[in-house]
N, C-alpha and C positions, 0 to 999 in steps of 0.2 A: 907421723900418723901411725896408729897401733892400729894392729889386723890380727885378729883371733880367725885361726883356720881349723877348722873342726876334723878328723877321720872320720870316715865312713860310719854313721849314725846306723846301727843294726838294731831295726827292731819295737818293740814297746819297750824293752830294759833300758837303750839307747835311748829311746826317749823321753824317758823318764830322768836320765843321766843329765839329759839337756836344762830339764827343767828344776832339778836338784842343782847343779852344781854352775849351768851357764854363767847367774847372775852375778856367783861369788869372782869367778876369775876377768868378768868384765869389770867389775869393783878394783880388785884386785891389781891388774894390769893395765888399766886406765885406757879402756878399749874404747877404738872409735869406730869399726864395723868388725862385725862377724859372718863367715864365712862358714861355711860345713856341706860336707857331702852327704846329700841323702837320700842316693840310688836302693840302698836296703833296708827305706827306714819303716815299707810296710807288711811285716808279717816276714821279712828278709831279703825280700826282692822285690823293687818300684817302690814307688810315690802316690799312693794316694790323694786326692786333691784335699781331704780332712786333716793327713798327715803332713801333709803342707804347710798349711793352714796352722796347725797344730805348732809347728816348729818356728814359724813367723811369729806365733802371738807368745812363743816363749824368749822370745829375742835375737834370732838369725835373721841380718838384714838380707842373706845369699843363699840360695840351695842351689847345687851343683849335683850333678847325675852323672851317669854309667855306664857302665854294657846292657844294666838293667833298665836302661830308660824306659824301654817299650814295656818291663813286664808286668805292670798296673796299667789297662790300657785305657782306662779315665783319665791320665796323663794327656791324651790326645785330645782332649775333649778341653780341657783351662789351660794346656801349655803356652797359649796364645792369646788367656785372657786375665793370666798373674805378672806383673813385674819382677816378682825376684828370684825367678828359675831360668837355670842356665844349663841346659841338655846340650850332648857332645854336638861340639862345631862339625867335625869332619866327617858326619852321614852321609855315605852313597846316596840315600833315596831322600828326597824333599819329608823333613819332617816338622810341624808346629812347634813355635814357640824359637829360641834365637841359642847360638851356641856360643854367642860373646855379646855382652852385654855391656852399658855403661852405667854408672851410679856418683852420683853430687852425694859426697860428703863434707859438710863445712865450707863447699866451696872448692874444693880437692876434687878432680874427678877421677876413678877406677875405673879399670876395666878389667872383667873377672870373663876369660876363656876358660873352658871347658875342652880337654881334647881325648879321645882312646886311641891309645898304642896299637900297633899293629902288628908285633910282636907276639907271638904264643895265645893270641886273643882269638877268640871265636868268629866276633862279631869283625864282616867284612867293612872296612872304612875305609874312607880316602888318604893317603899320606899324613899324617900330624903335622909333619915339618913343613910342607909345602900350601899347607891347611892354615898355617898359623903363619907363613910367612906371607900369604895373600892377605889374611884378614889385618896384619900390620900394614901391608899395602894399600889395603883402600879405605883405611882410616882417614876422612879426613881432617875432623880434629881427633890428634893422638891425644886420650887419657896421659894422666902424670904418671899415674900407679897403673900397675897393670899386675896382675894375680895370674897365674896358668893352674889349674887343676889337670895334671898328666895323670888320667887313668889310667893306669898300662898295668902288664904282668911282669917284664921283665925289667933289673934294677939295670942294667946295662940300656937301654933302650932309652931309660929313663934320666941317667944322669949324661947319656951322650945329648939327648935331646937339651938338657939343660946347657951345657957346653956351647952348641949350636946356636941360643939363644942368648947366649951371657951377656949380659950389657942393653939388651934390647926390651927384656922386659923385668919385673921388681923380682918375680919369683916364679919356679917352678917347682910346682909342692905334687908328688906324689900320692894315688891314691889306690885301692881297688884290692891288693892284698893284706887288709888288716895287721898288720906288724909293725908298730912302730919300728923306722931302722935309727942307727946310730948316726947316721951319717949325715946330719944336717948339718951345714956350713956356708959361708957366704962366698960364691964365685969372686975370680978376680975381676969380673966386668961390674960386680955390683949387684947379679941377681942372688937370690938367697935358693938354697936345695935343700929336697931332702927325700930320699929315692920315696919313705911312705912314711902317711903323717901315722899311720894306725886306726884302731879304729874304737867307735864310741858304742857298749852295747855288754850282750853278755860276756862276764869273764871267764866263768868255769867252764867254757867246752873247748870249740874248735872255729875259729872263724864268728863267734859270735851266735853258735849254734849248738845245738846239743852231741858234747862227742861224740855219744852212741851212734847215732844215725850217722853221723859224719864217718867213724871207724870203718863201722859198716857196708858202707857202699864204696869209700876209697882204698881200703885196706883187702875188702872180701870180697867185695866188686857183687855188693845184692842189689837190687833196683829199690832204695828206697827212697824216698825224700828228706831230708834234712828237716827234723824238728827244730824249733824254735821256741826256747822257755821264754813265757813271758813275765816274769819274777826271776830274782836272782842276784850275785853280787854284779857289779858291772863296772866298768872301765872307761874313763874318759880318755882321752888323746886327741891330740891337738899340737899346734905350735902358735905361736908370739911372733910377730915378723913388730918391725918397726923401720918406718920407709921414710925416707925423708921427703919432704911434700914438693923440695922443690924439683930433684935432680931424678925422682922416683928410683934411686936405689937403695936398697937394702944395705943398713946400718948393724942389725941382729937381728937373728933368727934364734929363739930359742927351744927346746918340745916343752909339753906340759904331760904327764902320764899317772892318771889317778886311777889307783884301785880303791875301790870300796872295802873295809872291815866284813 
């Protein structure tokens, strides 16, 4: 089984990156579901239910969310009446829509978890580890393939969590700080890592944002918001997993990182 997992889709430029370039590397790589995070795919932070919508009819059979789940709050509104969004499992407060999900592909089934770190993160959440060790607990039929999307900040947090989990599910892929890392490789249990896939959106700033604003209030400490070009070069990032359908472990993990001329 081939799994295209997308970074952090930022934006209109990001999603225009999706609808430029999705098609070729599904060709290309002989994909059989796609996957992508797309907590900032509106305006930089949340999901609009169009932008959704938007991302599904351009070829992601999975949107996977954030710390920004809540910040589009029409999210509340279809989180519970689309199949292919997956908002973090390990919410303190009861919130619409499922935070691990399953999907028949070919006959194959997945299960694509969603979890945030609890590490240097804002957003207060329940344990990850203990979050994800319940939700494999009360499976009762376990998926073959299982996919983790670890939003977290910190890469330590993030490659211990993987460790924790080695063997038990296909992959724990890395989300939330836009950097593609080097470090993707296949556990000795068979799960695949990689502390972050990066992200898919503008290239010339900061985060997929315009640097000035961003200098600005991180470096000078003004009160501004973070603009958003919606033109520009942009940047794909992604990785390639290929999972064997029978044993659901991870065979290769490889990234993919396009910049645009």
């Amino acid at each position: 089984m081939r799994i295209l997992f997308i970074g952090d889709i930022v934006g209109r430029v990001g999603r225009r990156m999706i609808k430029d370039y999705l098609s070729t590397y599904v060709e290309k790589y002989n994909i059989d579901f796609v996957i992508a995070n797309g907590e900032n795919a509106s305006h930089g932070k949340g999901l609009l239910r169009h932008h959704y919508l938007e991302l599904i009819n351009s070829g992601i059979d999975c949107i996977t969310l954030g710390n920004h789940y809540d910040s589009k709050k029409d999210v509340r509104g279809y989180a519970d009446r689309v199949d292919r969004l997956v908002r973090p499992l390990n919410l303190i407060s009861e919130y619409p829509g499922e935070g691990s999900v399953v999907f028949d592909v070919n006959g194959v089934s997945i299960r694509i978890t969603n979890l945030l770190g609890s590490a240097f993160m804002k957003e207060a959440v329940n344990n990850p580890y203990y979050s994800l060790l319940e939700c494999l607990g009360e499976s009762e039929d376990p998926a073959t393939i299982h996919i983790v999307d670890f939003h977290a900040e910190a890469t330590g947090e993030k490659i211990c969590f993987a460790y924790a989990f080695d063997g038990k599910v296909s992959a724990v892929l890395g989300t939330h700080t836009h950097v593609q890392t080097r470090d993707y490789r296949i556990l000795d249990g068979g799960t695949a890592f990689i502390s972050d896939v990066g992200m898919t959106g503008y290239y010339d700033g900061a985060l997929g944002f315009d640097k000035d604003t961003v200098v600005s209030k991180l470096m000078y400490g003004n009160n501004v918001r973070f603009d958003i070009p919606n033109e520009g070069r942009g940047v794909f990032s992604a990785v390639v997993l290929d999972v064997d359908e029978l044993t659901g472990k991870c065979v290769e993990i490889f990234p993919i990182y396009q910049i645009e001329k």
